[in-house]
PyMOL Python script that loads the backbone (N, CA, C, O; Angstrom):
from pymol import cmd

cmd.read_pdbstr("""\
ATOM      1  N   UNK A   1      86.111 -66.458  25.877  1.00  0.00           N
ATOM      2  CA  UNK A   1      84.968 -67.178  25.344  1.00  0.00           C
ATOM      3  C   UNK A   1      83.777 -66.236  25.144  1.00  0.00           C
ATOM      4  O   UNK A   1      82.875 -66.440  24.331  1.00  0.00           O
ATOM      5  N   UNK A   2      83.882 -64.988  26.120  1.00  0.00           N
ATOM      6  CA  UNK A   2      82.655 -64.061  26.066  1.00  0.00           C
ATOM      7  C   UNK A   2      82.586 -63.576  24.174  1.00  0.00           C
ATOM      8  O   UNK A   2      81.472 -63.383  23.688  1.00  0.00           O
ATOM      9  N   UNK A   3      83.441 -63.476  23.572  1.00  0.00           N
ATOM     10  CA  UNK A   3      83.735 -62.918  22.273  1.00  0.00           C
ATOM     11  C   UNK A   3      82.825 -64.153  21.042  1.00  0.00           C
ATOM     12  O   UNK A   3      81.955 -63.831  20.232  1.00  0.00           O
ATOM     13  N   UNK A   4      83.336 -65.415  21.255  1.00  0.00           N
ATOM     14  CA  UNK A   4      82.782 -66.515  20.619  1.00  0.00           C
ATOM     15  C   UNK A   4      81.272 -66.792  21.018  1.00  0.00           C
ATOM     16  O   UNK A   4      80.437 -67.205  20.214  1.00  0.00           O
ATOM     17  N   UNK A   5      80.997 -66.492  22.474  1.00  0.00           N
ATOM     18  CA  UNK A   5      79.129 -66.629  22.805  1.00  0.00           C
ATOM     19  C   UNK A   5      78.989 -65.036  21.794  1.00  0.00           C
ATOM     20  O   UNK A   5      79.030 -65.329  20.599  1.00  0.00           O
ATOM     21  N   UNK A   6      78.894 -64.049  21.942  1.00  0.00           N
ATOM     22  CA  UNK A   6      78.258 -62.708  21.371  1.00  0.00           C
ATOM     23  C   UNK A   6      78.436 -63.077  19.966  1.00  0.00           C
ATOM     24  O   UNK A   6      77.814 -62.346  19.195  1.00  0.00           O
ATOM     25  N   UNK A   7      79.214 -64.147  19.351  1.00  0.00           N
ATOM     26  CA  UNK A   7      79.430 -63.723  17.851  1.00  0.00           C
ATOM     27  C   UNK A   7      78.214 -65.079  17.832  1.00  0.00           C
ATOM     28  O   UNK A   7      77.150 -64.732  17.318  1.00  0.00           O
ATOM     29  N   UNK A   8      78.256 -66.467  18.297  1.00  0.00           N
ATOM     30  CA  UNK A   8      76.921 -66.675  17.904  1.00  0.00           C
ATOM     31  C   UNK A   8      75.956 -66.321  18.421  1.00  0.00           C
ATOM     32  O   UNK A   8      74.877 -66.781  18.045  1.00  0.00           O
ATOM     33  N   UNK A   9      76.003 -65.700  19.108  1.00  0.00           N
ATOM     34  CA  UNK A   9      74.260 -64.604  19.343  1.00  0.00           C
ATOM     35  C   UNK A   9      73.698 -64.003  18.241  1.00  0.00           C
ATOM     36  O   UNK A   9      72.610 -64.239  17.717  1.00  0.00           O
ATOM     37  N   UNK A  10      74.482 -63.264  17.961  1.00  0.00           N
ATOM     38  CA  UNK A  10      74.889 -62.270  16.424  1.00  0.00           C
ATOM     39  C   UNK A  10      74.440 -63.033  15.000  1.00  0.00           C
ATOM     40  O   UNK A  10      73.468 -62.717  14.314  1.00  0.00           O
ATOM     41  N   UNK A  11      75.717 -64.491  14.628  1.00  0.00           N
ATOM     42  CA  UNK A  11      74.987 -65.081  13.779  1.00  0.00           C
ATOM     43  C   UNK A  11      73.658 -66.207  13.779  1.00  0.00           C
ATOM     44  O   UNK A  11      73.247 -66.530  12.664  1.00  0.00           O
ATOM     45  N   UNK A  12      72.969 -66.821  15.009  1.00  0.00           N
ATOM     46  CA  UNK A  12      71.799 -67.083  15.677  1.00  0.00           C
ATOM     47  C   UNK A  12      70.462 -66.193  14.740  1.00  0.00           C
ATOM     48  O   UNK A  12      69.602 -66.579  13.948  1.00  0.00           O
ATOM     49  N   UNK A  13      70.845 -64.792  15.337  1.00  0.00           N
ATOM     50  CA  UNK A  13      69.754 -63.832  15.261  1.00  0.00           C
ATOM     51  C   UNK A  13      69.425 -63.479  13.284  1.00  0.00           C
ATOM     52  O   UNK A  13      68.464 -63.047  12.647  1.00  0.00           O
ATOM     53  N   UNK A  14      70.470 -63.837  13.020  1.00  0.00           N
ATOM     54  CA  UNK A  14      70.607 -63.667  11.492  1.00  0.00           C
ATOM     55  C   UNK A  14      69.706 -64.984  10.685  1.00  0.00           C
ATOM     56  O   UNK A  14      68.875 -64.922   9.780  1.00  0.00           O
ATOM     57  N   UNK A  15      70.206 -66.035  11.358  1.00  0.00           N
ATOM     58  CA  UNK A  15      70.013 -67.562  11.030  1.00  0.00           C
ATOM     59  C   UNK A  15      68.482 -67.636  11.223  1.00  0.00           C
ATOM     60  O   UNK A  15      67.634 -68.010  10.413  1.00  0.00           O
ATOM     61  N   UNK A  16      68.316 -67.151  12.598  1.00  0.00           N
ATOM     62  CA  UNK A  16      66.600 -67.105  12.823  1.00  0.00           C
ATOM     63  C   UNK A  16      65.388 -66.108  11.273  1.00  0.00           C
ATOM     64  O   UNK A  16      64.241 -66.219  10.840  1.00  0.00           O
ATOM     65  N   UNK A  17      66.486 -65.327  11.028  1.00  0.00           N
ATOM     66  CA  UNK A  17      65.656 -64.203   9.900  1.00  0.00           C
ATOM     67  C   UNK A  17      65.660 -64.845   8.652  1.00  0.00           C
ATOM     68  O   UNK A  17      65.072 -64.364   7.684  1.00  0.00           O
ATOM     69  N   UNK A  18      66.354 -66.017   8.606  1.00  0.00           N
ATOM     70  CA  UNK A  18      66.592 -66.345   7.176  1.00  0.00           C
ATOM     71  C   UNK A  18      66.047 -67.805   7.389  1.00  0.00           C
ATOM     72  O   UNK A  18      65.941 -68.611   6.465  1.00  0.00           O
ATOM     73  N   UNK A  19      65.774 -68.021   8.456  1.00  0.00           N
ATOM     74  CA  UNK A  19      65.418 -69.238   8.763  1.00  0.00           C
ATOM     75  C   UNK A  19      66.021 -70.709   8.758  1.00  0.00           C
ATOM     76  O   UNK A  19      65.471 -71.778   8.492  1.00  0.00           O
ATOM     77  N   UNK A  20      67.605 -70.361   9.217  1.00  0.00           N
ATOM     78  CA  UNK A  20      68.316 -71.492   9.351  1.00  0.00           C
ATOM     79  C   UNK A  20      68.367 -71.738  10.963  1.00  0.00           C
ATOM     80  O   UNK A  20      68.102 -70.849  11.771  1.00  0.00           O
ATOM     81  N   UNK A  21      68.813 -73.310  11.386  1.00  0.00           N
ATOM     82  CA  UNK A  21      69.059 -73.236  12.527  1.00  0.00           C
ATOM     83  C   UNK A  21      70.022 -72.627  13.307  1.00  0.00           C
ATOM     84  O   UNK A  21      70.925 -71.901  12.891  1.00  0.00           O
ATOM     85  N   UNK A  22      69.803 -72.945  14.447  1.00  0.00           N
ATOM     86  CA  UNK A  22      70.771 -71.872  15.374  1.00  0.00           C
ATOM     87  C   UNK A  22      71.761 -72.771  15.905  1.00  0.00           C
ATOM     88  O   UNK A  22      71.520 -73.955  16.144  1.00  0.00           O
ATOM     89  N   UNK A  23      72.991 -72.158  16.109  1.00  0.00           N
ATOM     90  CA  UNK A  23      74.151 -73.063  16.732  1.00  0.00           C
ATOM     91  C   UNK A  23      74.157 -73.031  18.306  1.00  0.00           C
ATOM     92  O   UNK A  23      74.298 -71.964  18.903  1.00  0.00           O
ATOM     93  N   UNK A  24      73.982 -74.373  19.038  1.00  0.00           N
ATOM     94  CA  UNK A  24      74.217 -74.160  20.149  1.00  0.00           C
ATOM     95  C   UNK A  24      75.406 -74.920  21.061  1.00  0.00           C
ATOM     96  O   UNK A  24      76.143 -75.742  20.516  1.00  0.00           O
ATOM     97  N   UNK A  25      75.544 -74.592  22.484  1.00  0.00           N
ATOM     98  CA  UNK A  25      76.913 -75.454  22.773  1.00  0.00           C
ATOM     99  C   UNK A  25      76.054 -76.377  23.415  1.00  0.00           C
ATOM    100  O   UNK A  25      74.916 -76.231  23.860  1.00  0.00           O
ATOM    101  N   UNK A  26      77.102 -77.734  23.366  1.00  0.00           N
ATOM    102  CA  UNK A  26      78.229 -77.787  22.663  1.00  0.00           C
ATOM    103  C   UNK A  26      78.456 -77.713  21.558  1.00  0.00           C
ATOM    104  O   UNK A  26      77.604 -78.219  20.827  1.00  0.00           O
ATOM    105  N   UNK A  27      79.457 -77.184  21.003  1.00  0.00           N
ATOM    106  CA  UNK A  27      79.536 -76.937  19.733  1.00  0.00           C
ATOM    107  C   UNK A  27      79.964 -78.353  18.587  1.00  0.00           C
ATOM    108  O   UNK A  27      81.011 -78.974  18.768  1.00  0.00           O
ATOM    109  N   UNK A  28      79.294 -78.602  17.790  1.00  0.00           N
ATOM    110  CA  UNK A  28      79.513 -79.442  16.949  1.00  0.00           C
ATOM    111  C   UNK A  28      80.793 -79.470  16.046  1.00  0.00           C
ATOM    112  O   UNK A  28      81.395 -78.431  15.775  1.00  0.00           O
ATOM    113  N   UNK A  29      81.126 -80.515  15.660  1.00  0.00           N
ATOM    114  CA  UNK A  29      82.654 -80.529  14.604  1.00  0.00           C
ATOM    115  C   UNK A  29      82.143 -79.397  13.210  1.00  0.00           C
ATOM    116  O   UNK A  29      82.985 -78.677  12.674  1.00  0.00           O
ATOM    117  N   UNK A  30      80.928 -79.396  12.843  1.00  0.00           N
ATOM    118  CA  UNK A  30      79.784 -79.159  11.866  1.00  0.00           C
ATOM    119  C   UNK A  30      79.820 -77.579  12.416  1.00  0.00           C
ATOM    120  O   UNK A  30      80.428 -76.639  11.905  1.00  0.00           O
ATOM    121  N   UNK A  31      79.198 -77.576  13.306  1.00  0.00           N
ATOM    122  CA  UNK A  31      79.279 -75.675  13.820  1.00  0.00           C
ATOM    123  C   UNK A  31      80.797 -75.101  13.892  1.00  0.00           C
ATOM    124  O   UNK A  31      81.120 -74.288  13.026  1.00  0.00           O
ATOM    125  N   UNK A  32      81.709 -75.464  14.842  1.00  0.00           N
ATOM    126  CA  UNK A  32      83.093 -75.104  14.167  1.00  0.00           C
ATOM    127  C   UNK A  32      83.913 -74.774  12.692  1.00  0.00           C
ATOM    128  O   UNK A  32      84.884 -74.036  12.525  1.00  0.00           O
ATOM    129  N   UNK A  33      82.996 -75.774  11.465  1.00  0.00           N
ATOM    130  CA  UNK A  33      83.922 -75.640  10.602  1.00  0.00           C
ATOM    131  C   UNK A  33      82.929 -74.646  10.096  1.00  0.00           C
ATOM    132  O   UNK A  33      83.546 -73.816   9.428  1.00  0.00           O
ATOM    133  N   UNK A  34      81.370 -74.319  10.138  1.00  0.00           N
ATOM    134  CA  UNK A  34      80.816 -73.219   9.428  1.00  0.00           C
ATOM    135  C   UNK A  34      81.004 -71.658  10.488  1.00  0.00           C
ATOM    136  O   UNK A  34      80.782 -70.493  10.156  1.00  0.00           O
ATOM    137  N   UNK A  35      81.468 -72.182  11.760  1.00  0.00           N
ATOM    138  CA  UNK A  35      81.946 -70.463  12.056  1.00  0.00           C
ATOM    139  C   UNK A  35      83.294 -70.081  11.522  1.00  0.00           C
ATOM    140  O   UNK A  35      83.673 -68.940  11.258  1.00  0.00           O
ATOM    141  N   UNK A  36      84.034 -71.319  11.390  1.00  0.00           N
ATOM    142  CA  UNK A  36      85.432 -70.952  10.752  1.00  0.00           C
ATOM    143  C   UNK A  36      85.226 -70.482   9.492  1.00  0.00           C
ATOM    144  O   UNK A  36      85.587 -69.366   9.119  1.00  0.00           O
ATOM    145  N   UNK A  37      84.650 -71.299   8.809  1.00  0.00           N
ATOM    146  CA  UNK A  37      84.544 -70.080   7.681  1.00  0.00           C
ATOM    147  C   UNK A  37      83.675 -69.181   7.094  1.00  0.00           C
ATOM    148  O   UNK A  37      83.460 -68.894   5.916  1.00  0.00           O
ATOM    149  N   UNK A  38      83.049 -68.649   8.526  1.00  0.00           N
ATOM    150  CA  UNK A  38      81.901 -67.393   8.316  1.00  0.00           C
ATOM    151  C   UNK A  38      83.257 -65.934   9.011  1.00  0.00           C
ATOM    152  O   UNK A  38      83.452 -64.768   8.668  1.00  0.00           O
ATOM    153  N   UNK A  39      83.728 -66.604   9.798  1.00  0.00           N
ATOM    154  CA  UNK A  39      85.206 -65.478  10.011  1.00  0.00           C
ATOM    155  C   UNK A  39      86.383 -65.663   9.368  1.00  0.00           C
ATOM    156  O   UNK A  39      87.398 -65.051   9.701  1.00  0.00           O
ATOM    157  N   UNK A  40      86.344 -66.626   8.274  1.00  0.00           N
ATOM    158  CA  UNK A  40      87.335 -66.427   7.266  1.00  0.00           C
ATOM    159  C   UNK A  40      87.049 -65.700   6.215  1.00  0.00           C
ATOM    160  O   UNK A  40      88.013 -65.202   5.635  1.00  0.00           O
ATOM    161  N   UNK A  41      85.764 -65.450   5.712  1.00  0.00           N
ATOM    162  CA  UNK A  41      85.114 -64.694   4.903  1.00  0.00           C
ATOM    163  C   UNK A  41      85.122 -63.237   5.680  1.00  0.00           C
ATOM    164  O   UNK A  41      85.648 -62.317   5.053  1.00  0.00           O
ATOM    165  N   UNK A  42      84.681 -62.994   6.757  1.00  0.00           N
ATOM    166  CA  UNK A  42      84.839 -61.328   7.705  1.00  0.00           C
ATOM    167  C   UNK A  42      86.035 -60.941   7.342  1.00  0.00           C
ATOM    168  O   UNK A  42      86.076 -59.783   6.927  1.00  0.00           O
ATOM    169  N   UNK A  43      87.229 -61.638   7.360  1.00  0.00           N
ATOM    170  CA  UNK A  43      88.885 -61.371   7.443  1.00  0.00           C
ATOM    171  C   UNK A  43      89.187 -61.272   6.159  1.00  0.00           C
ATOM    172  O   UNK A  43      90.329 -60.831   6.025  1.00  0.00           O
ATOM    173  N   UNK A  44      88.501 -61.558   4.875  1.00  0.00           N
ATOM    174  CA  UNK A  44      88.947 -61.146   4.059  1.00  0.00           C
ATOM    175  C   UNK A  44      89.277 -59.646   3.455  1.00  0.00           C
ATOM    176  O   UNK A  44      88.392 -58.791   3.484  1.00  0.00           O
ATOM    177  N   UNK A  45      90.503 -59.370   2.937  1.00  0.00           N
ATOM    178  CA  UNK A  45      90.752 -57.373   3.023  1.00  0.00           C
ATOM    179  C   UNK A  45      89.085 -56.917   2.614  1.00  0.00           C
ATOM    180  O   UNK A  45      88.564 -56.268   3.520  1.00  0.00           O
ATOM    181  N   UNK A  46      88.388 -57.104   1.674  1.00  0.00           N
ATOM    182  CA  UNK A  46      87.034 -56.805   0.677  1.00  0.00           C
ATOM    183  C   UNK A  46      86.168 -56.860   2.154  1.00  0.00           C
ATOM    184  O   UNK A  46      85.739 -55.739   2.427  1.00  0.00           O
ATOM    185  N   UNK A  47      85.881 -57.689   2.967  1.00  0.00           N
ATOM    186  CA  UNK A  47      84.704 -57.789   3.553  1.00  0.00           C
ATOM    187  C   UNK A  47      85.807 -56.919   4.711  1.00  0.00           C
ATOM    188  O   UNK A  47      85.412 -55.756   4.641  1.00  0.00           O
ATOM    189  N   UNK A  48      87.061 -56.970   5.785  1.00  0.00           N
ATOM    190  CA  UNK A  48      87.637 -56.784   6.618  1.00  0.00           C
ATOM    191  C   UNK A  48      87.206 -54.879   6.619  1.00  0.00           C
ATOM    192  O   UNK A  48      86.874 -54.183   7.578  1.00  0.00           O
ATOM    193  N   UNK A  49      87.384 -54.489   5.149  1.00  0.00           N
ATOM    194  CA  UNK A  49      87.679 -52.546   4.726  1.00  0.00           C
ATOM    195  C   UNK A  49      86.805 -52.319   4.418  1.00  0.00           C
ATOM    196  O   UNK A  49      86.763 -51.152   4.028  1.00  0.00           O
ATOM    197  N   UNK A  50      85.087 -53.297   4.274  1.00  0.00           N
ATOM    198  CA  UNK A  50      83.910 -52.688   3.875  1.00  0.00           C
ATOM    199  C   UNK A  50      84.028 -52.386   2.350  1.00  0.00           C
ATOM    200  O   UNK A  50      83.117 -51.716   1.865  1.00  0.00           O
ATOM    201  N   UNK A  51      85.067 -52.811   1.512  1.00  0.00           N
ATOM    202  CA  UNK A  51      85.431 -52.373   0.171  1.00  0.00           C
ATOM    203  C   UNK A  51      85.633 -50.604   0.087  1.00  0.00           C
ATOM    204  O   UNK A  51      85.131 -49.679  -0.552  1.00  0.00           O
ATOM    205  N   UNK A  52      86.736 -50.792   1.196  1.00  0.00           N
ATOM    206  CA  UNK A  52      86.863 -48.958   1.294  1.00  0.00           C
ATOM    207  C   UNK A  52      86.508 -48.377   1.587  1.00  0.00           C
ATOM    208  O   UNK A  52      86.814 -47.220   1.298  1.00  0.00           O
ATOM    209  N   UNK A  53      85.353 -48.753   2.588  1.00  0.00           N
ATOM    210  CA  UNK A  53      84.435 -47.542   3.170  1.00  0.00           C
ATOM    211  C   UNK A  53      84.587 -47.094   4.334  1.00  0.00           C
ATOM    212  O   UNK A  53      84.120 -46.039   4.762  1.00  0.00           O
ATOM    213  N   UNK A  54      85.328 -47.963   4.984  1.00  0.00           N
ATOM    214  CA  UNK A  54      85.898 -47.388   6.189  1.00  0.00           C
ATOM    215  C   UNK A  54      86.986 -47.308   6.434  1.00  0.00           C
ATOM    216  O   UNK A  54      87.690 -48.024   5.722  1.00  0.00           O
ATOM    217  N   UNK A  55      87.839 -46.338   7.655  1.00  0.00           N
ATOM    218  CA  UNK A  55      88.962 -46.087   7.436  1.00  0.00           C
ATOM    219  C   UNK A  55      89.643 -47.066   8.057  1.00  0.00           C
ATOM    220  O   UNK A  55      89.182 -48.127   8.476  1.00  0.00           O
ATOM    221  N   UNK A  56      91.166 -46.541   8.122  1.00  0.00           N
ATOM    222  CA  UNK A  56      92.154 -48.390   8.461  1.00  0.00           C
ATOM    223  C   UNK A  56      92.018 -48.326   9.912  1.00  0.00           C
ATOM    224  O   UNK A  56      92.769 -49.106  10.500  1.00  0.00           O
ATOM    225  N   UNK A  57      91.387 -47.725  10.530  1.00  0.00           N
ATOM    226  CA  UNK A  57      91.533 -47.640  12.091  1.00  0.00           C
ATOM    227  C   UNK A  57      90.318 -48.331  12.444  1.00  0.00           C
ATOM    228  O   UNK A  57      90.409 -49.239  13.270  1.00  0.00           O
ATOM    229  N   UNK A  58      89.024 -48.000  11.874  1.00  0.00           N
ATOM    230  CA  UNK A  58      88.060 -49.024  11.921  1.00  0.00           C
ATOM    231  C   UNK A  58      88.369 -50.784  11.450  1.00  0.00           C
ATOM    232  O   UNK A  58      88.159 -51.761  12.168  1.00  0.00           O
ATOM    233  N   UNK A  59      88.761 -50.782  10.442  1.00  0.00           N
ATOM    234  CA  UNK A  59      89.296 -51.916   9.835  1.00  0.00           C
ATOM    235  C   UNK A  59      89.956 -52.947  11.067  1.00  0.00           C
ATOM    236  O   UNK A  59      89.523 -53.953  11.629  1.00  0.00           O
ATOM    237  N   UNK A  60      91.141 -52.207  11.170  1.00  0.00           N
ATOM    238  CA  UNK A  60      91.906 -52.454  12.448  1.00  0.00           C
ATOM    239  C   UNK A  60      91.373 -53.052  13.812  1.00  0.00           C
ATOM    240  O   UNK A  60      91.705 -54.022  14.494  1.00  0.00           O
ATOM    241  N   UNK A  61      90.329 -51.992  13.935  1.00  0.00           N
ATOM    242  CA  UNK A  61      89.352 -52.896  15.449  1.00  0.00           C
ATOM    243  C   UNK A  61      88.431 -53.671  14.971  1.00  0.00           C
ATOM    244  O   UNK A  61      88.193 -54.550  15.799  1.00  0.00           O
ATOM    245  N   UNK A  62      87.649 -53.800  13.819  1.00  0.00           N
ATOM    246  CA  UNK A  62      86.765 -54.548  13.378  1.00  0.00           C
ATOM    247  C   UNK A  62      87.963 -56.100  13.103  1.00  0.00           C
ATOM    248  O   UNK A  62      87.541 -57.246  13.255  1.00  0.00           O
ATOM    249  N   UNK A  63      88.951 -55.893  12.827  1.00  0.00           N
ATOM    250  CA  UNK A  63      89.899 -57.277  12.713  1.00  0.00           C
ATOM    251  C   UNK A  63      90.506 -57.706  14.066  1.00  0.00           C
ATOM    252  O   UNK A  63      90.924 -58.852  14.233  1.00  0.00           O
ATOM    253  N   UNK A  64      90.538 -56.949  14.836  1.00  0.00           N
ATOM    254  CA  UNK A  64      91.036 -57.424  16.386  1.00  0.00           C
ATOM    255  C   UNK A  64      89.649 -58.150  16.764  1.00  0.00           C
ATOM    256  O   UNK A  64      89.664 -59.307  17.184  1.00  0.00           O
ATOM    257  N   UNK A  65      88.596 -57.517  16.620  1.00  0.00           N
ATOM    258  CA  UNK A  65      87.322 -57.971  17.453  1.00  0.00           C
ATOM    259  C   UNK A  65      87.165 -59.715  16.747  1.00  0.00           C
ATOM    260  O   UNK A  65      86.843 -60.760  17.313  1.00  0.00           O
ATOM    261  N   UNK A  66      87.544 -59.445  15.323  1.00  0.00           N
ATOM    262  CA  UNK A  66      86.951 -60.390  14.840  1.00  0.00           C
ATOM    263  C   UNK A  66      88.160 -61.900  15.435  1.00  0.00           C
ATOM    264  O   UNK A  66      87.703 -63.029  15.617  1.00  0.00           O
ATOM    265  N   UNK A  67      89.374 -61.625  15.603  1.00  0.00           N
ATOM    266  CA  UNK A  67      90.638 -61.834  15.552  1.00  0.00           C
ATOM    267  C   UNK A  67      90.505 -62.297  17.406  1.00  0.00           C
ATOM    268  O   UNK A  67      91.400 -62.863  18.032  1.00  0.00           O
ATOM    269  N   UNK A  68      89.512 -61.982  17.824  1.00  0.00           N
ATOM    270  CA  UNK A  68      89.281 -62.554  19.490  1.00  0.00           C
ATOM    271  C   UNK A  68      88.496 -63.171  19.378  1.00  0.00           C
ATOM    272  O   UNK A  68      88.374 -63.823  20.414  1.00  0.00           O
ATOM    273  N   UNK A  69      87.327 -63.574  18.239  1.00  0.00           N
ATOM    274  CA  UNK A  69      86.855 -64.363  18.333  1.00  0.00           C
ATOM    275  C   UNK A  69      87.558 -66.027  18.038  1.00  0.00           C
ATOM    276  O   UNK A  69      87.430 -66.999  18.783  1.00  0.00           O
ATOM    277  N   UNK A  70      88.296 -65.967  16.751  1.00  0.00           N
ATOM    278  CA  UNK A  70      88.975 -67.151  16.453  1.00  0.00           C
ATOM    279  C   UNK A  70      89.879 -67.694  17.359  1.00  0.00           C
ATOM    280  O   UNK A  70      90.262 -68.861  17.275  1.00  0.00           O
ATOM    281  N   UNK A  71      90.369 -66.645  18.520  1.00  0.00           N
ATOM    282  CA  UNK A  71      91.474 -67.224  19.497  1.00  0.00           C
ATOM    283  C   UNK A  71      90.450 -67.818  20.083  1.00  0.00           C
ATOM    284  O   UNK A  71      90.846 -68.913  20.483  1.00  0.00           O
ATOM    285  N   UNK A  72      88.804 -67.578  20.460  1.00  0.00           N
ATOM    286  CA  UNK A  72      88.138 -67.956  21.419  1.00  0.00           C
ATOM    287  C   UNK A  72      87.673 -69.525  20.979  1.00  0.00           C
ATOM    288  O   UNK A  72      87.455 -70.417  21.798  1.00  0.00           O
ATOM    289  N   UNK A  73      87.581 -69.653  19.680  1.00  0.00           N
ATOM    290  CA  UNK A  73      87.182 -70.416  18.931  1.00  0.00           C
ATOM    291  C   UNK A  73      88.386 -71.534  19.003  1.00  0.00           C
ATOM    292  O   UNK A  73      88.157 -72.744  19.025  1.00  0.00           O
ATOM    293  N   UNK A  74      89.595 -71.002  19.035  1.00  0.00           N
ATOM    294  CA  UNK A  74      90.607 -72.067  19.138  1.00  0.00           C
ATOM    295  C   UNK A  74      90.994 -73.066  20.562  1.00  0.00           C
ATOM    296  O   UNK A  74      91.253 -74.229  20.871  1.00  0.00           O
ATOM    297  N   UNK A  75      90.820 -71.657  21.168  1.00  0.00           N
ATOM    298  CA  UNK A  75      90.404 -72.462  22.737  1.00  0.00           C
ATOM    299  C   UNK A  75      89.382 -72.971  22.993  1.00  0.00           C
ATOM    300  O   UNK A  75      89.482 -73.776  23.918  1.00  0.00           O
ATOM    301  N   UNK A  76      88.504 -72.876  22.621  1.00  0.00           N
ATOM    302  CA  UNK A  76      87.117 -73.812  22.770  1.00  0.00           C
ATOM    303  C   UNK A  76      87.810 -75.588  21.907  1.00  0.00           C
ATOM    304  O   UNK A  76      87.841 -76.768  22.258  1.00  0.00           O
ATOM    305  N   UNK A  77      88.162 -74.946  20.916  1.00  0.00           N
ATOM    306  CA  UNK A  77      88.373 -76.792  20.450  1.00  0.00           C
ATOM    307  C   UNK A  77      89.618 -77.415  20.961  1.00  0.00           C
ATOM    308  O   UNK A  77      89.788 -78.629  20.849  1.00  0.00           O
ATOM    309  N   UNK A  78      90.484 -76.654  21.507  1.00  0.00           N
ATOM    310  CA  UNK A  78      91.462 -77.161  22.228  1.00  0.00           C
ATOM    311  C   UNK A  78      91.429 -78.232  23.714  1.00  0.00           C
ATOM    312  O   UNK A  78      92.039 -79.132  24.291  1.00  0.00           O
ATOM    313  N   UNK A  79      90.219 -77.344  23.785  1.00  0.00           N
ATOM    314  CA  UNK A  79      89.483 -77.826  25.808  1.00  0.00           C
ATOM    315  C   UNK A  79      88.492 -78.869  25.488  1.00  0.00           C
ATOM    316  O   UNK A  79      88.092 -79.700  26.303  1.00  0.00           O
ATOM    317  N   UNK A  80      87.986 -78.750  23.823  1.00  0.00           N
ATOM    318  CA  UNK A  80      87.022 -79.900  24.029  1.00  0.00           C
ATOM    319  C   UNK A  80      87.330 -80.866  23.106  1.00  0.00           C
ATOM    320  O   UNK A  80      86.507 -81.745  22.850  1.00  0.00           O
ATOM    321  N   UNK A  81      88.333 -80.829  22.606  1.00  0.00           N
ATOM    322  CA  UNK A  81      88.979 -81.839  21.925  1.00  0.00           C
ATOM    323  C   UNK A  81      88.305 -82.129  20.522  1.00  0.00           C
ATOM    324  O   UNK A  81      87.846 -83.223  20.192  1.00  0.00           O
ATOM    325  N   UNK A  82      88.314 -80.982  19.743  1.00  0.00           N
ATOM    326  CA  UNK A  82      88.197 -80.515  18.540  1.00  0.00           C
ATOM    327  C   UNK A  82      88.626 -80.103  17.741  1.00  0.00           C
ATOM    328  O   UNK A  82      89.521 -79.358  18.141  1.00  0.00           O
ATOM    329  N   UNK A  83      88.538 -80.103  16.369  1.00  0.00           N
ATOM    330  CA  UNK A  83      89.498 -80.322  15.200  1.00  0.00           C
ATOM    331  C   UNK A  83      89.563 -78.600  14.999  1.00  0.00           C
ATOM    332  O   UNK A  83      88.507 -78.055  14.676  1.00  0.00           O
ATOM    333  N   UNK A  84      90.756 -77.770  15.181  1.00  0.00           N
ATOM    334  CA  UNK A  84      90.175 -76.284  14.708  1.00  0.00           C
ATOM    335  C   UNK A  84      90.709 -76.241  13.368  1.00  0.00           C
ATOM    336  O   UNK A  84      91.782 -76.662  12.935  1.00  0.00           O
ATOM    337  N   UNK A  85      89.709 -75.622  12.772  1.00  0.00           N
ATOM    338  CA  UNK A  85      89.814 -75.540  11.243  1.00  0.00           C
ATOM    339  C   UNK A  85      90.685 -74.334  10.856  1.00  0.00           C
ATOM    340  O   UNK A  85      90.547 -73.313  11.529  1.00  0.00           O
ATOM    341  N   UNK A  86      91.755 -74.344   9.632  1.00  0.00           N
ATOM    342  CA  UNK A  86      92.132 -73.592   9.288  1.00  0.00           C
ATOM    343  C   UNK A  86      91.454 -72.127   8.784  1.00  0.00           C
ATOM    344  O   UNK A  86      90.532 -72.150   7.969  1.00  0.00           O
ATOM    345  N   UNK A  87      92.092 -70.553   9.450  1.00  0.00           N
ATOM    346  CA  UNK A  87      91.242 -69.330   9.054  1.00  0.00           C
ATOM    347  C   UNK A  87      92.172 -69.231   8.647  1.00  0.00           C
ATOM    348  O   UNK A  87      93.156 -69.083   9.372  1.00  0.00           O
ATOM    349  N   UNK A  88      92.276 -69.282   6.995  1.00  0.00           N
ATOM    350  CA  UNK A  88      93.174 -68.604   5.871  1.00  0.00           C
ATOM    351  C   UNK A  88      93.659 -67.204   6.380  1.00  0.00           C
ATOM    352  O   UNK A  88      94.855 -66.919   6.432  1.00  0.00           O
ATOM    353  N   UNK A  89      92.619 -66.313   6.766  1.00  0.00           N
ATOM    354  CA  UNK A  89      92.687 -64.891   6.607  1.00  0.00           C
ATOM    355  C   UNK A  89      93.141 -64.378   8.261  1.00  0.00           C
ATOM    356  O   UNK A  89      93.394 -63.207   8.545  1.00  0.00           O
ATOM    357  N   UNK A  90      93.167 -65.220   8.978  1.00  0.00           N
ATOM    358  CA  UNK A  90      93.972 -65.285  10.449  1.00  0.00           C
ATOM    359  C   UNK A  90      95.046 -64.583  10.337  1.00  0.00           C
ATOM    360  O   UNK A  90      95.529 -64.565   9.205  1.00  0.00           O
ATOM    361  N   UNK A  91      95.736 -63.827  11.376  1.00  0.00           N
ATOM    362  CA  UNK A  91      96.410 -63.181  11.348  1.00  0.00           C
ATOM    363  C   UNK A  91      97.440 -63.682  11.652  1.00  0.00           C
ATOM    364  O   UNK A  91      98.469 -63.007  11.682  1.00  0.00           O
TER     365      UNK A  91
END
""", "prot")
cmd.dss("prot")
cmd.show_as("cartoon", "prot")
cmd.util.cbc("prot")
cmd.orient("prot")
C-alpha cells in the first residue's frame, strides 16, 4: 500500500499546482477509476520509454514501480469492496 499512498502524494502535489482537488482515503469508486486511468496512460509503451529517451532498463523499473502501484491499487479495492477498474496496459 506504501507504493499507492506515495503515488497519490505525487499526483495530490500536481493537482494542488493546477488546482484540482486532492484524492483522499478512503478512496472513492470516482478516485479509483481516475487513478486507474492516470496509470493506464504511464503504461503506455510512448509515455512507459519517455518516447525513446530512456533506455529499456529504466523503462523496465519505471514499469515495475508503476506495476506496484496497480497491485496496491487492486488490493485496496479488494479489502474495501471496490470495483477495480480495468489497466489495459497492465502487465
Amino acid at each position: 500500500m506504501r507504493s499507492l499512498k506515495r503515488y497519490i502524494e505525487t499526483r495530490n502535489h500536481w493537482n494542488g499546482i493546477f488546482g484540482k482537488g486532492s484524492i483522499t482515503f478512503p478512496l472513492s469508486q470516482q478516485n479509483i477509476q481516475e487513478l486507474a486511468e492516470s496509470l493506464d496512460s504511464e503504461l503506455s509503451p510512448e509515455n512507459l520509454h519517455c518516447d525513446g529517451e530512456i533506455s529499456h532498463s529504466e523503462a523496465m523499473a519505471k514499469g515495475n514501480r508503476l506495476m506496484n502501484i496497480v497491485y496496491d491499487l487492486e488490493d485496496y479495492c479488494n479489502k474495501n469492496g471496490k470495483t477495480m477498474p480495468t489497466i489495459y496496459e497492465a502487465w
